[in-house]
C-alpha positions in Angstrom: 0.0 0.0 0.0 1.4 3.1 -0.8 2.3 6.1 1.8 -0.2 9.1 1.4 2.1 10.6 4.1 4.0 10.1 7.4 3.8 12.2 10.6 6.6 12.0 12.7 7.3 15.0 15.8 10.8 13.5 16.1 9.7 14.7 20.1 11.7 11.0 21.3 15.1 9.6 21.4 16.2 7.4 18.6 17.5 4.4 21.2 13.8 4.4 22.8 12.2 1.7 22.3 8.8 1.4 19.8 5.8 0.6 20.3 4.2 -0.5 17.1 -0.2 -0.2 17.0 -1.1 -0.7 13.3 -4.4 0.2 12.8 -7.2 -0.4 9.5 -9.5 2.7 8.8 -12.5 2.8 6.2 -13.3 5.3 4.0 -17.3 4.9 3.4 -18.6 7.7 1.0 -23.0 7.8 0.9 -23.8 9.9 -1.7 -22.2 13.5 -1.2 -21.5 12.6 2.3 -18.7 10.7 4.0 -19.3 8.2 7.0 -17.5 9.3 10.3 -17.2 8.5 13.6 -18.4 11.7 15.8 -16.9 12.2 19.2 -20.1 14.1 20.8 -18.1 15.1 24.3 -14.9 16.0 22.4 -16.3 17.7 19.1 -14.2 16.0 16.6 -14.9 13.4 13.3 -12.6 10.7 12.6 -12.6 8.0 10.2 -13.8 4.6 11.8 -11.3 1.7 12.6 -8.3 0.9 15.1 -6.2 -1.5 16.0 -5.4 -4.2 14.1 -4.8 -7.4 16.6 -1.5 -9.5 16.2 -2.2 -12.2 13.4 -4.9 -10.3 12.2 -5.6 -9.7 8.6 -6.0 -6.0 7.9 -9.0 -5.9 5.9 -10.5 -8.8 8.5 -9.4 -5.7 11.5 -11.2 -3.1 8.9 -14.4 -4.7 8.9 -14.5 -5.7 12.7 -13.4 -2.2 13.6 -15.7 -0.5 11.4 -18.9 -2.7 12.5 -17.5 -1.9 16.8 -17.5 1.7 16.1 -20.3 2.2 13.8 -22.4 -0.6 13.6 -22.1 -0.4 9.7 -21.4 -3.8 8.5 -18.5 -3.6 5.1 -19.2 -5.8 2.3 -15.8 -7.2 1.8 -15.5 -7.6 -2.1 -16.1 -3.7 -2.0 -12.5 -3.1 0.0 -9.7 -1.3 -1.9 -6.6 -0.1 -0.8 -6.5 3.8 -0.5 -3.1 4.8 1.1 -1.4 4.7 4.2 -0.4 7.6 6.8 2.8 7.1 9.5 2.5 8.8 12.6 5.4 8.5 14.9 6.1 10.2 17.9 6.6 9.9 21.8 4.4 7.9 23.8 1.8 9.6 26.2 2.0 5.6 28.1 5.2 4.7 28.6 8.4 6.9 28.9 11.0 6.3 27.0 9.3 4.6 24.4 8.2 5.4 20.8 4.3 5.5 19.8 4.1 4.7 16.1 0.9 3.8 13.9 0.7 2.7 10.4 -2.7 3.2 9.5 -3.8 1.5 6.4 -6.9 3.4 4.7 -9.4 1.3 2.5 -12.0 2.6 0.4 -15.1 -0.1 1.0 -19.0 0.1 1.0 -21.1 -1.3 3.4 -24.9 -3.0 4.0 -27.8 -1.1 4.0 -28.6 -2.2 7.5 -27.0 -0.3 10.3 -26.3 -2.8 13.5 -25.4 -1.9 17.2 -22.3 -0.5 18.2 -20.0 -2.6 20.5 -17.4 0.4 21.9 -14.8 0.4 24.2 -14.6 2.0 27.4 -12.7 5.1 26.3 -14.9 5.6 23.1 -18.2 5.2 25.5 -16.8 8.1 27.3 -15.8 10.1 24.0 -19.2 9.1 22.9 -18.8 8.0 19.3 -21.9 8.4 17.4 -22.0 7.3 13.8 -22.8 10.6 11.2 -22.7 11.3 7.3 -21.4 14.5 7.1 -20.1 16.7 4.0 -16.8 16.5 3.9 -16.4 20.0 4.0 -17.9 19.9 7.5 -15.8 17.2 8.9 -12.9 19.6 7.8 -14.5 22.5 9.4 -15.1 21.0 12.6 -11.8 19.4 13.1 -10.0 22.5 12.2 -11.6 24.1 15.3 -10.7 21.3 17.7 -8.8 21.8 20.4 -7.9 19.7 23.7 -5.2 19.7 26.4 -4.5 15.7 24.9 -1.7 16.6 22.4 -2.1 13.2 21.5 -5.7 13.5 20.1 -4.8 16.5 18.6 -2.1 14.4 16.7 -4.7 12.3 15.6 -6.9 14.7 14.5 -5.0 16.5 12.4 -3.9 13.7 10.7 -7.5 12.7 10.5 -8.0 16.3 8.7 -5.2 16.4 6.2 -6.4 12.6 4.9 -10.1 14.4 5.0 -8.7 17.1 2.3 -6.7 14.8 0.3 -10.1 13.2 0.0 -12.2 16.4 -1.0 -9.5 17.6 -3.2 -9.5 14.4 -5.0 -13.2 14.3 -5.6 -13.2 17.9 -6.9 -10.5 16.9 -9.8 -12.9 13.8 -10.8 -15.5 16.3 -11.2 
């Protein structure tokens, strides 16, 4: 898969050690409208999917991910690659050590039927709604976001650069 582009603070020391959290994310477009994971407490969209488990095939971690977040179930002949994005910079865990996340984008429709969300602790307390937003909105609102977590922030803006590379894309098919 092909690198879209890396983030990397360089905020660590090279002789820390890594921690490596590989995630799959989907890209789900409805229309004029792109499906995102809404964090109603924290005001931010981001594209649904996380952590891919060890031994776990990426598209199989896309489609679990996306259903625990969304309830959205991907039809898997629809799945294409789309790109990848590095981020790599100091942990907010563990000092001393290296957070870095290859997250592997896929372009993928899903069922018609919406199921229930299964989320985590942490995304309970975010509370992640699913919402098909404009693009242009999802940009807007992410461009405001701000938070005391520099690692969110992080995240988000990575989450936003993706989201234009997207729009900007669209607009030269046109």
């Amino acid at each position: 898969m092909k690198q879209l582009f890396a983030i990397d603070l360089h905020d660590y020391r090279e002789d820390d050690r890594v921690f490596s959290r590989p995630s799959a994310r989907g890209i789900i477009m409805q229309d004029d409208k792109i499906a995102l994971v809404y964090s109603c407490r924290e005001k931010y969209y981001k594209f649904p999917g996380g952590g891919i488990r060890p031994g776990e095939d990426k598209q199989a971690a896309l489609i679990r991910e996306v259903k625990e977040e969304t309830g959205l179930v991907v039809i898997p002949e629809s799945i294409t690659e789309y790109g990848s994005v590095m981020r790599r910079q100091k942990s907010n865990f563990s000092p001393d050590t290296i957070f870095e996340q290859e997250n592997f984008y896929y372009l993928c429709r899903t069922e018609s039927t919406v199921t229930q969300q299964h989320l985590d602790d942490y995304e309970k307390e975010a509370a992640f709604t699913l919402q098909y937003v404009p693009i242009e909105e999802a940009i807007r609102v992410n461009e405001q976001y701000r938070t005391d977590d520099f690692f969110d922030e992080i995240m988000i803006k990575r989450e936003t650069k993706l989201l234009r590379l997207i729009r900007d894309q669209l607009v030269m098919q046109e």
